[in-house]
VONUMI-526869 format. One record per residue (C-alpha): x, y, z. Coordinates in Angstrom, 1 decimal. Example, Ala and Ser with C-alpha at 12.3 -4.5 7.8 and 13.67 -1.06 7.14 Angstrom:
# VONUMI-526869
x, y, z
12.3, -4.5, 7.8
13.7, -1.1, 7.1
END
This chain:
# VONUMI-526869
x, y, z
-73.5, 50.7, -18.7
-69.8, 50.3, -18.1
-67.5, 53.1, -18.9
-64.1, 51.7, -21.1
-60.5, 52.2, -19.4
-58.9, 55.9, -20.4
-57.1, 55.8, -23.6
-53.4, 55.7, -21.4
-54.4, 52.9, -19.5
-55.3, 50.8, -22.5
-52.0, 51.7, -24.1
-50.5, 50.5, -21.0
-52.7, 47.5, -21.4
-51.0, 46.8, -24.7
-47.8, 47.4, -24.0
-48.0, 45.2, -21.0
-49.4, 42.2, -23.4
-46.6, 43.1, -26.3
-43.8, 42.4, -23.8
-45.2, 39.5, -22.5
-45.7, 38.1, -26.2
-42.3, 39.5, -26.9
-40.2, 37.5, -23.7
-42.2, 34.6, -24.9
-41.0, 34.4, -28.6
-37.5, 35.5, -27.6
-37.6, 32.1, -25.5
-39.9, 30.1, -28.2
-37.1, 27.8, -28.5
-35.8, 27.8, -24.6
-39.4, 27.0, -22.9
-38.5, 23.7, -22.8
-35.9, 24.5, -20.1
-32.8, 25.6, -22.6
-34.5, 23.2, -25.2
-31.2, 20.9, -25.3
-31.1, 17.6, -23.7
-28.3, 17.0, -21.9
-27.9, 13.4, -20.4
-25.5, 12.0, -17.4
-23.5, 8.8, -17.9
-26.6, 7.1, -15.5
-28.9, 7.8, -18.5
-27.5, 4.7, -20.4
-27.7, 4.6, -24.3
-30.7, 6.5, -24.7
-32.1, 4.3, -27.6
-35.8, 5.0, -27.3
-34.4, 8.5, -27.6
-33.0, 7.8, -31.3
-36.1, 6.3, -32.1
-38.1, 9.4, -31.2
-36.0, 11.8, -32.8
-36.7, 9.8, -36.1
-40.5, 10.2, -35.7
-40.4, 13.6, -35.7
-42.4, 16.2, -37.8
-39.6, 17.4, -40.2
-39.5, 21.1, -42.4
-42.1, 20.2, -45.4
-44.1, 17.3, -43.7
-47.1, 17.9, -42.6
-50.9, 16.5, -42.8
-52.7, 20.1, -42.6
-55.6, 19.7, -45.5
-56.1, 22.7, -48.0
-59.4, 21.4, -49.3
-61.5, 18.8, -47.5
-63.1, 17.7, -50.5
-59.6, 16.5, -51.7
-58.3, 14.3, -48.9
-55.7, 12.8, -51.2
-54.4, 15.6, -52.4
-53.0, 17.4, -49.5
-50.2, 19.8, -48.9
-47.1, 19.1, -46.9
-45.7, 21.5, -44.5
-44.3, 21.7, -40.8
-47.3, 23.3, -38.9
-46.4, 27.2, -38.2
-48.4, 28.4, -35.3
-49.3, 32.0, -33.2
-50.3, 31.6, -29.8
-53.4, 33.1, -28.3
-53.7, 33.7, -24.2
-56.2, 36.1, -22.2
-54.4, 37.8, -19.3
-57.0, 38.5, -16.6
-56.1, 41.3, -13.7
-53.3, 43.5, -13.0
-49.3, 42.0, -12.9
-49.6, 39.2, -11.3
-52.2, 38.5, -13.9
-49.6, 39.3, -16.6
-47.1, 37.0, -14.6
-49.4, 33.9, -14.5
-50.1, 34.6, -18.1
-46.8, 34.8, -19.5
-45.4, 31.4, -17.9
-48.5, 29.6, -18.9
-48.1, 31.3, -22.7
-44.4, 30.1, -22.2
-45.8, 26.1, -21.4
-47.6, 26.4, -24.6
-44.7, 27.4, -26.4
-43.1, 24.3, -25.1
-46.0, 22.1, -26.1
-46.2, 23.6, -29.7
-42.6, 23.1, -30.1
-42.8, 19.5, -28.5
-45.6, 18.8, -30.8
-43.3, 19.3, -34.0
-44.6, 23.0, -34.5
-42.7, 26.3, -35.3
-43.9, 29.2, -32.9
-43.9, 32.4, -35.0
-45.9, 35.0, -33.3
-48.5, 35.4, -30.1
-51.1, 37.6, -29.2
-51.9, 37.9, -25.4
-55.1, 40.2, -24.3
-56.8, 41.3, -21.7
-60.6, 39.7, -20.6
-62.0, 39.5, -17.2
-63.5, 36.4, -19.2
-63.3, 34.9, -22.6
-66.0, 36.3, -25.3
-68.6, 33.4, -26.0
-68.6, 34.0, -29.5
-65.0, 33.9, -30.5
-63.0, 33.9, -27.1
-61.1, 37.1, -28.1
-63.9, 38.9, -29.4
-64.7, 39.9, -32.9
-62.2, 43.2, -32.7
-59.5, 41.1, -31.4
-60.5, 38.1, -34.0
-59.8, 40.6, -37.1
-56.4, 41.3, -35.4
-55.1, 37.8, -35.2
-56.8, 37.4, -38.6
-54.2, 40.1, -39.9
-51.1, 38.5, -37.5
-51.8, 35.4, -38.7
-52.1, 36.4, -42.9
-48.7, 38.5, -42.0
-46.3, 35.4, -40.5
-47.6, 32.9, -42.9
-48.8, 30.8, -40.1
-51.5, 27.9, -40.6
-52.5, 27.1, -37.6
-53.7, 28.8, -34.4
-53.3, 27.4, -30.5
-55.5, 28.7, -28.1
-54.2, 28.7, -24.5
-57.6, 27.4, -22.8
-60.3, 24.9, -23.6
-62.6, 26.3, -26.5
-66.2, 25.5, -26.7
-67.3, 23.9, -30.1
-68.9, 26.8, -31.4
-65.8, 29.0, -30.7
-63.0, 27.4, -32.0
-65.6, 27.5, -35.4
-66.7, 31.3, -34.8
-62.9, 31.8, -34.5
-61.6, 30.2, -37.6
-64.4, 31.3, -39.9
-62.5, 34.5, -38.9
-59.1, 33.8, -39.6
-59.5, 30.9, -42.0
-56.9, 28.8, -40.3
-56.9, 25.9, -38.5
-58.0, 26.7, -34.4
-56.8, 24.4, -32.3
-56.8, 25.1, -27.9
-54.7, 23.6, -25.1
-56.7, 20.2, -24.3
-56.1, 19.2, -28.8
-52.4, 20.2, -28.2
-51.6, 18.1, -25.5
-53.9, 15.3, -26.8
-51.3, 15.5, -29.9
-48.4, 14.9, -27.6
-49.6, 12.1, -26.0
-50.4, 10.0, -29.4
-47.1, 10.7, -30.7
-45.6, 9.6, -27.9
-47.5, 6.7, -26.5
-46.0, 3.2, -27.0
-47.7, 0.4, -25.2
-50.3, -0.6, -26.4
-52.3, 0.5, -22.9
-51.2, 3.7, -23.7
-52.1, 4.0, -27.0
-55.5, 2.9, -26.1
-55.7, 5.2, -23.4
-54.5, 8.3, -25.6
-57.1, 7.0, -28.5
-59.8, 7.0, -26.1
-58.9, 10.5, -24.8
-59.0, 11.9, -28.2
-62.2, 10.4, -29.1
-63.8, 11.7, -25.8
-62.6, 15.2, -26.8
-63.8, 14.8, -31.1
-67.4, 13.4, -30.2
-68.9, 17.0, -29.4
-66.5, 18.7, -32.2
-67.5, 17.4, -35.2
-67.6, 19.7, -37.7
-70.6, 19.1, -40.7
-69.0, 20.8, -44.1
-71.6, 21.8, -46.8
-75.2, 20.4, -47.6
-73.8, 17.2, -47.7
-73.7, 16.6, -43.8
-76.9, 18.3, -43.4
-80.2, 16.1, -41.7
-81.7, 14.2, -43.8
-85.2, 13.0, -43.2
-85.7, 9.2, -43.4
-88.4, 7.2, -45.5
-92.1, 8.6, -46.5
-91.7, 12.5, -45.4
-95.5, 14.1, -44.6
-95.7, 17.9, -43.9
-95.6, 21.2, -46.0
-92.1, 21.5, -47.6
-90.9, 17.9, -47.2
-90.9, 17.0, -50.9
-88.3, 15.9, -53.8
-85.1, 15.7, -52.6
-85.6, 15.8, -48.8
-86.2, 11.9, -48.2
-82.8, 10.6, -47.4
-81.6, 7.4, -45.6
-82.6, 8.3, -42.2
-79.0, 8.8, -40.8
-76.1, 11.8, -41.7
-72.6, 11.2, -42.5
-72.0, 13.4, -39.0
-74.3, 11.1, -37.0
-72.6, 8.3, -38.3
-69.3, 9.3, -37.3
-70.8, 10.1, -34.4
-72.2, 6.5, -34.2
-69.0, 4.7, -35.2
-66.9, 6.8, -33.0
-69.3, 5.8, -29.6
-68.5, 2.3, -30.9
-65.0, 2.7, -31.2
-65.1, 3.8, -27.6
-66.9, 1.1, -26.0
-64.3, -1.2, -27.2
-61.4, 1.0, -26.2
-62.8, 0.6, -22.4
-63.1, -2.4, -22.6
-59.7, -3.3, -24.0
-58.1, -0.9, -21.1
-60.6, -3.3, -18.7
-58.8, -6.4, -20.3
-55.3, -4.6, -19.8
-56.0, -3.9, -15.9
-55.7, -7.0, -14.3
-52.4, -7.4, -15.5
-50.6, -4.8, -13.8
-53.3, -5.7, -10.9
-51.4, -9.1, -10.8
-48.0, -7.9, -10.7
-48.8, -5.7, -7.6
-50.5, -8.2, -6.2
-47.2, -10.2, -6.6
-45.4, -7.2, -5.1
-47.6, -7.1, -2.3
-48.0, -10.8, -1.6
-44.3, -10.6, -1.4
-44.1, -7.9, 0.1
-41.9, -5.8, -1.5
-41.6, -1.8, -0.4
-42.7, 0.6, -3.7
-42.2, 3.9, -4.5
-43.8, 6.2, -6.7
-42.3, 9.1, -8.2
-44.6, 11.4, -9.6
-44.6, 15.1, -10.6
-45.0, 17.8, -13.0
-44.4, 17.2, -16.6
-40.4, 17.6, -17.5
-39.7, 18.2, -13.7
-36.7, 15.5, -14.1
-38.7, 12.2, -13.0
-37.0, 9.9, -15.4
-33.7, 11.1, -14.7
-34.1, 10.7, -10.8
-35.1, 6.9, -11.4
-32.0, 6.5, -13.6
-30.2, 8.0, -11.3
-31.3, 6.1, -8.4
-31.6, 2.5, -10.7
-29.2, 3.1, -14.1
-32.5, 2.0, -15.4
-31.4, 4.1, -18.5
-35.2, 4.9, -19.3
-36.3, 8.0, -22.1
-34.6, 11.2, -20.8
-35.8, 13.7, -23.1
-35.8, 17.6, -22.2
-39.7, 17.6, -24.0
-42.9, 17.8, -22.1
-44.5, 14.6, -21.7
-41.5, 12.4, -22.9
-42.9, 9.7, -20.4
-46.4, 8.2, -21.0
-45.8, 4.3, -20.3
-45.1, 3.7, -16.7
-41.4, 2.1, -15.9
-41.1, 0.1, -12.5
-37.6, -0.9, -11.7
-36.0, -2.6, -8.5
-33.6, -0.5, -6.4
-32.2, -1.5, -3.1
-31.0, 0.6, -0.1
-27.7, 0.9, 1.2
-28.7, -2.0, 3.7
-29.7, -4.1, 0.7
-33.4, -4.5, 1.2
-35.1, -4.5, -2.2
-37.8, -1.7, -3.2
-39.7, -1.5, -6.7
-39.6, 2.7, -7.8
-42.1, 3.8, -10.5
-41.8, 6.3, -12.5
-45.4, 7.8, -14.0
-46.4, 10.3, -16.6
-46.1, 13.7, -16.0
-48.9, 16.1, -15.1
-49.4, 19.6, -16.5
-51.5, 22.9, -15.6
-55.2, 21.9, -16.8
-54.5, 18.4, -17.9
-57.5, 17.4, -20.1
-60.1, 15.4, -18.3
-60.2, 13.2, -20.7
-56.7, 12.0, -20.0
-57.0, 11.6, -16.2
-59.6, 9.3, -17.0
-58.1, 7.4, -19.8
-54.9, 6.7, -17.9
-56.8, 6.5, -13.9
-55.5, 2.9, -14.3
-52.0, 3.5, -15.1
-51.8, 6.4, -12.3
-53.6, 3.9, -9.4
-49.9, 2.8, -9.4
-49.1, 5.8, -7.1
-51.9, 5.0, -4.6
-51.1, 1.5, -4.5
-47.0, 2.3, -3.2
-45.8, 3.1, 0.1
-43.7, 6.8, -0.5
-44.3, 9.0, -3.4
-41.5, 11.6, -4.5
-43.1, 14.1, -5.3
-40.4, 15.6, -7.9
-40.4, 19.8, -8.7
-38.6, 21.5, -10.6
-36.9, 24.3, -8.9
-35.4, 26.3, -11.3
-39.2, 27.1, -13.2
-40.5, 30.0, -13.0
-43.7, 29.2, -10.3
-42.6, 26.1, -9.0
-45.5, 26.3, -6.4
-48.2, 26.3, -9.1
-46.5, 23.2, -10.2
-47.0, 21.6, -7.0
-50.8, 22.6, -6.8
-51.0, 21.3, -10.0
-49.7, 18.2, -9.8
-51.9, 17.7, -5.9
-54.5, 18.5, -8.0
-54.3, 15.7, -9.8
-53.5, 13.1, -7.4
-56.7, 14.7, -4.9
-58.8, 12.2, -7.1
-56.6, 9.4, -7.3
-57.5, 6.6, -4.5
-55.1, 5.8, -1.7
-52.5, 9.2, -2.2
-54.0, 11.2, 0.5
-53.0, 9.0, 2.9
-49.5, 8.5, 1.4
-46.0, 9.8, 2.8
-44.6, 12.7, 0.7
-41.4, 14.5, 0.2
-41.3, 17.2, -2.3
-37.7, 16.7, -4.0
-36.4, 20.2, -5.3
-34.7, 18.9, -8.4
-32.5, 20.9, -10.9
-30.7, 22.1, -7.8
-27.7, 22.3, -10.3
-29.2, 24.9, -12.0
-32.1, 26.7, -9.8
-32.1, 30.1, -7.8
-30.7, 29.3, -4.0
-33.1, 32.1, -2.9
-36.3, 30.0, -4.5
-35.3, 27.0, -3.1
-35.1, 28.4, 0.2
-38.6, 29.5, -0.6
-39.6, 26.5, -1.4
-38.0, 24.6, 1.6
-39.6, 27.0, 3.9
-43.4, 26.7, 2.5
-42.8, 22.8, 1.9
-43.2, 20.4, 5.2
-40.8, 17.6, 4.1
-38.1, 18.5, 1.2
-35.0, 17.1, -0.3
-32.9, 18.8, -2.8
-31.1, 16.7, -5.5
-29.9, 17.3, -9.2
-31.0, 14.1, -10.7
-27.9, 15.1, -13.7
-25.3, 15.7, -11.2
-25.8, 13.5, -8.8
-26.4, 15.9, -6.0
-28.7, 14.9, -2.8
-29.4, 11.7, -4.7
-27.3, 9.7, -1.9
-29.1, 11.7, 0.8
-32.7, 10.7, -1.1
-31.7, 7.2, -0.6
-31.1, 6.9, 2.7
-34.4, 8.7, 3.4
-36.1, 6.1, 1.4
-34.4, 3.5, 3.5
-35.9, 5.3, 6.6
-39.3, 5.3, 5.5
-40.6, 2.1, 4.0
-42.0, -0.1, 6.3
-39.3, -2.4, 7.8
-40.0, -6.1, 8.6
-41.2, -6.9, 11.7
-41.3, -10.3, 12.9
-38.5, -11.4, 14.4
-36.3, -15.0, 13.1
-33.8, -17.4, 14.5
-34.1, -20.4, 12.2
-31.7, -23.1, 10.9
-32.7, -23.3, 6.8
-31.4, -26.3, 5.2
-29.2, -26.1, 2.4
-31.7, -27.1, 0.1
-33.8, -24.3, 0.3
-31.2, -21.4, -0.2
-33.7, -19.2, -2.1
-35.3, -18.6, 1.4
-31.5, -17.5, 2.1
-31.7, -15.3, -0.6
-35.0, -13.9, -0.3
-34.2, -12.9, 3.4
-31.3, -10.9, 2.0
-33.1, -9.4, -0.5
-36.8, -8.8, 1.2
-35.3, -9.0, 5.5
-32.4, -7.9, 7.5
-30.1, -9.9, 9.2
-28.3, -9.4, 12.0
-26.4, -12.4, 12.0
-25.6, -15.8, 9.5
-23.6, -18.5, 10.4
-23.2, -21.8, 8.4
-23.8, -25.1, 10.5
-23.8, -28.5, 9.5
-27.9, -28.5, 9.7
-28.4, -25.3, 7.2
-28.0, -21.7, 7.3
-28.5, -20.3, 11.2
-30.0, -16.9, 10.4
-31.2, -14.4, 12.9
-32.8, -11.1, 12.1
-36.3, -9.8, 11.1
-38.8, -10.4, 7.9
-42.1, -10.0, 6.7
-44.8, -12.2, 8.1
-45.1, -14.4, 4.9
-41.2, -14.8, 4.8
-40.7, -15.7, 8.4
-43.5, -18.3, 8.1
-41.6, -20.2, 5.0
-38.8, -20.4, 7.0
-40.3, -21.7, 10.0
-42.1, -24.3, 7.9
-38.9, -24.8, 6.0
-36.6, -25.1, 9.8
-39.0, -27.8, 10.6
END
């Protein structure tokens, strides 16, 4: 039998926990990196942003239901939350729990929610019954009846049974991680590939939590029932309401993949137009508000959603950029990862992130001024380990926020890291030094040209300055005389077309 920790070490315990809780509130409103967004003139007009901010959960909106038996008649109310994280170990424990308890406040907040309180204990491992266990439960029962708050977020994936364990105890809504994020993504998905692709996450994640309320959802047996106590009353249609919402929601599924299947060939024909022409790509990928959207505007002007939000980008945005030489590149900007991203959403969007495998650099963007910028990193490799093609791609970590980050981290990071740039996407800092190493490292054409083109086919002209370089271009009476260097398809038009 285990012995308990002495009384002073589980004071210490607590008073450990109650400061992490306490930095966490204190910052509620800052997790999202000093919650303000503050855009550069390369951000552009920022409509989508408008748009957003008029979609928002408001004070006195809200869809929580009072009474499930009364759908219609619902009360309205912005969704006031306490946070619940286990802190497992000593300090660094306490450190790792406190900046994931911190990304939670930021996803509540991003999700529309007010944080009011948290509670932060101490398992080696969560309690199969109600995560916290039953002590802990009556506690958050009694912090939760105390701040008026109606919902619950757990900071971890909760098994069926304990998110329903749990709120039989404090008769509030439970909600963990994986629903929270899930929450983010449909409110901010606007293709209509990513609003499959969040739809069929969310379904994934509902089928094994559906939640029977009353007799009424009870099984029913189906036609002539034999045996000893299957009389009056217990022959029923055969089929519950639960298994058919379980029924209908597997159906709803199968036509979701196979929508996403009818989406894919799409974006499989415009790389395959990339590649047939062969034009260089990047991919920028990275941790989830690390800055990717405002490196592409700063590199392109693209003046895509800059938000300072977690997940502000779901839908992927490819622009063209060229180098300082003037060779044209595509750059694609992808949705941000995050520290246990749901399953269900690596899945769901798998086809939107093959983008990355498919390009011939990935930034791989960090934000340096977080407080464990390397667990961002692992996080995000994490992620892209299961992606096809990656492992083999070329990657520089760009430290970004350099505006605003500790030198002495950065140096940290610069020393761990193999290949690093440091920019400040909002400044403008690095960015021109970024370029020229993009410039370096895409493939450069390699088949050598010294052709006449006739006048009539001046987009060959054109393509060579876009797609080749040229090292010289003189106007004859015949055509353009160029010579320089270009992809094998481009120098064999133009060999056909000096003919």
């Amino acid at each position: 039998m285990t012995s308990l920790p002495p009384e002073s070490d589980q004071r210490a315990q607590r008073d450990v926990a109650d400061d992490v809780v306490a930095r966490v509130l204190a910052r509620a409103g800052t997790a999202r990196a000093e919650g303000v967004t503050v855009h550069a003139a390369h951000d552009g007009d920022q409509l989508d942003l408008a748009e957003r901010a008029a979609l928002r959960r408001v004070a006195g909106l809200s869809t929580e239901l009072q009474d499930v038996t009364e759908v219609e008649y619902r009360q309205l109310r912005l969704e006031r939350v306490v946070l619940v994280g286990l802190w497992h170990g000593g300090p660094a424990g306490a450190l790792e729990a406190e900046v994931s308890l911190r990304e939670l406040a930021a996803l509540a907040e991003t999700a529309g929610s007010q944080v009011l309180d948290g509670l932060l204990q101490r398992r080696a491992k969560p309690d199969p019954g109600t995560y916290l266990g039953s002590g802990k439960a009556q506690q958050l029962a009694e912090i939760v009846a105390a701040s008026g708050a109606d919902t619950v977020i757990v900071d971890d994936e909760l098994a069926p049974s304990q998110r329903r364990a749990l709120e039989d105890v404090i008769k509030v809504k439970v909600i963990d991680r994986t629903a929270l994020i899930l929450d983010i993504f449909a409110q901010h998905a606007k293709s209509r590939e990513g609003k499959a692709q969040v739809e069929l996450a969310q379904l994934e994640y509902l089928l094994p939590r559906l939640r029977g309320w009353g007799d009424s959802m009870s099984r029913q047996a189906g036609g002539q029932v034999g045996g000893a106590g299957a009389g009056m009353g217990s022959r029923g249609p055969g089929e519950t309401k639960i298994e058919l919402d379980r029924r209908r929601i597997r159906d709803r599924m199968a036509k979701l993949r196979r929508e996403i299947a009818a989406m894919a060939p799409a974006r499989a024909t415009k790389r395959t137009s990339r590649h047939r022409n062969e034009v260089p790509s990047v991919a920028i990928a990275g941790y989830t508000n690390a800055g990717k959207s405002s490196l592409l505007n700063a590199i392109t002007g693209a003046g895509v959603l800059v938000e300072n939000a977690l997940f502000a980008t779901l839908d992927p945005t490819v622009r063209r950029a060229k180098t300082d030489d003037g060779r044209e590149f595509t750059i694609a900007d992808t949705v941000g990862f995050v520290r246990s991203l749901p399953h269900q959403l690596i899945e769901a969007f798998r086809s939107t992130l093959e983008e990355v495998g498919d390009s011939d650099l990935l930034l791989h963007v960090v934000d340096a001024s977080h407080p464990d910028p390397e667990g961002q990193i692992a996080a995000v490799r994490e992620v892209l380990a299961d992606i096809p093609g990656v492992a083999d791609l070329p990657e520089v970590v760009v430290l970004n926020k350099a505006d605003i980050a500790d030198p002495d981290v950065v140096a940290r990071l610069r020393g761990t890291e193999r290949n690093t740039l440091v920019v400040s996407a909002h400044t403008g800092e690095g960015v021109r030094e970024l370029m020229a190493f993009i410039a370096a490292s895409l493939p450069r054409p390699a088949v050598d040209v010294d052709v006449v083109v006739p006048y009539a086919r001046g987009e060959l002209v054109d393509r060579m300055h876009r797609e080749g370089e040229i090292d010289s271009e003189e106007h004859t009476a015949e055509g353009t005389h160029l010579r320089g260097r270009a992809s094998a398809t481009l120098a064999s038009e133009l060999a056909a077309a000096a003919r």
